[in-house]
Residue, then its C-alpha position, 0 to 999 in steps of 0.5 A: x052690288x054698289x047697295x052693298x057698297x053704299x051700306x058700307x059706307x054708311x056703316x063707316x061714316x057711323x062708327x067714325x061719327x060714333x068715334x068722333x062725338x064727346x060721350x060722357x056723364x052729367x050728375x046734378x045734386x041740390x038739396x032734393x037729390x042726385x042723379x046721374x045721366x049719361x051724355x050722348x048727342x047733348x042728350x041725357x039718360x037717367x042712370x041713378x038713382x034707379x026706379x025701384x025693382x018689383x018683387x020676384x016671385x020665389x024660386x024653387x030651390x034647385x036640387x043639390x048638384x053632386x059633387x064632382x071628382x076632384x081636377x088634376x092639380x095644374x101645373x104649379x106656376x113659378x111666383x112673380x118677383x116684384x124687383x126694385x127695378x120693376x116697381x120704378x118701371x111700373x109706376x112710371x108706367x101708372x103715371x104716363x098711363x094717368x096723364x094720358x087719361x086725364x089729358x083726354x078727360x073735358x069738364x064741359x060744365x061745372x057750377x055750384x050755388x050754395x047758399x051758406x047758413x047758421x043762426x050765429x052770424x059770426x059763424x055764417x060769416x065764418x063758413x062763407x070765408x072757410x067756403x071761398x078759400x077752399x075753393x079758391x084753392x081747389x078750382x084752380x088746381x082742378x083747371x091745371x089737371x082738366x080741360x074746364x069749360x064753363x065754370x060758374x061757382x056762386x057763394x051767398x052768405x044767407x044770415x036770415x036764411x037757410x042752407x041750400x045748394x045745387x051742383x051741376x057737371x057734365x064730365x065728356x071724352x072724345x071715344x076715338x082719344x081714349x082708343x088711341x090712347x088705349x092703344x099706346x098704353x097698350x104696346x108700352x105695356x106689352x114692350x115694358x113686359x118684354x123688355x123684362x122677359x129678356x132681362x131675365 
């Protein structure tokens, strides 16, 4: 019996490794495309866009079912009153429950390169100032809500050029944090909807 005892082990040492790995989602554009992967074990598997479906044959139209004889009416249930009170409680919950989420979230990787164009010069210089304040604004924001890893923005104003850019992020979670976390909002939950029930 110790094999068995060994292959349970094994098992374990997987799912606590499974639990513990940061599994998430990469997504890159440029001016070619997107795509989209999933990140697992610093690997990426294709997700979108997808290939292309190959044709079905037709299937042969199913005979009409006949119609069946109408169901008892269920029991009519009482209509759920949303109070004030309530709605305070559940955005207070929605809230927690969003911070709690994006606390377990980690932007591992986020970079940009965009290259910024027009044939009015004035208007190139225009769009590379427009560009820069917006960003400049938006990143640090993004940094106070997630965890961001490494951060690499470049704007080029192109006044000979073209536009292009390209756009690279990789978005991970720890699955053991999103558990527990599922697990607190969970028994919140369950005691907020208690709670209410004996109020009534």
């Amino acid at each position: 019996m110790r094999w068995l005892l060994y292959v349970l082990l094994g098992l374990l040492a997987l799912i606590v490794l499974l639990l513990i790995t940061p599994v998430g989602a990469r997504a890159t554009a440029d001016d070619n495309g997107y795509a989209v992967y999933a990140h697992v074990f610093g690997l990426n598997v294709k997700i979108l866009p997808r290939p292309p479906k190959k044709k079905k044959k037709p299937k042969k139209p199913k005979k009409p079912k006949e119609p069946k004889p109408e169901e008892e009416k269920k029991k009519e249930k009482k209509p759920f009153k949303l109070t004030f009170g309530k709605l305070l409680d559940y955005i207070s919950f929605a809230a927690d429950a969003l911070k709690r989420a994006v606390r377990g979230i980690y932007i591992r990787r986020f970079r940009l390169y965009a290259r910024l164009h027009n044939d009015d010069a004035a208007k190139t210089a225009l769009m590379y100032g427009g560009a820069c304040s917006v960003l400049g604004n938006a990143i640090p924001k993004l940094e106070k809500i997630f965890r961001v890893g490494d951060s690499h923005i470049e704007l080029v104003p192109d006044f000979d050029g073209s536009n292009s850019y390209s756009a690279d992020v990789i978005v991970t979670v720890v699955p053991i944090k999103l558990l527990i976390t599922g697990l607190i909002l969970f028994i919140k939950w369950k005691k907020l909807n208690r709670d209410k029930a004996v109020q009534k």
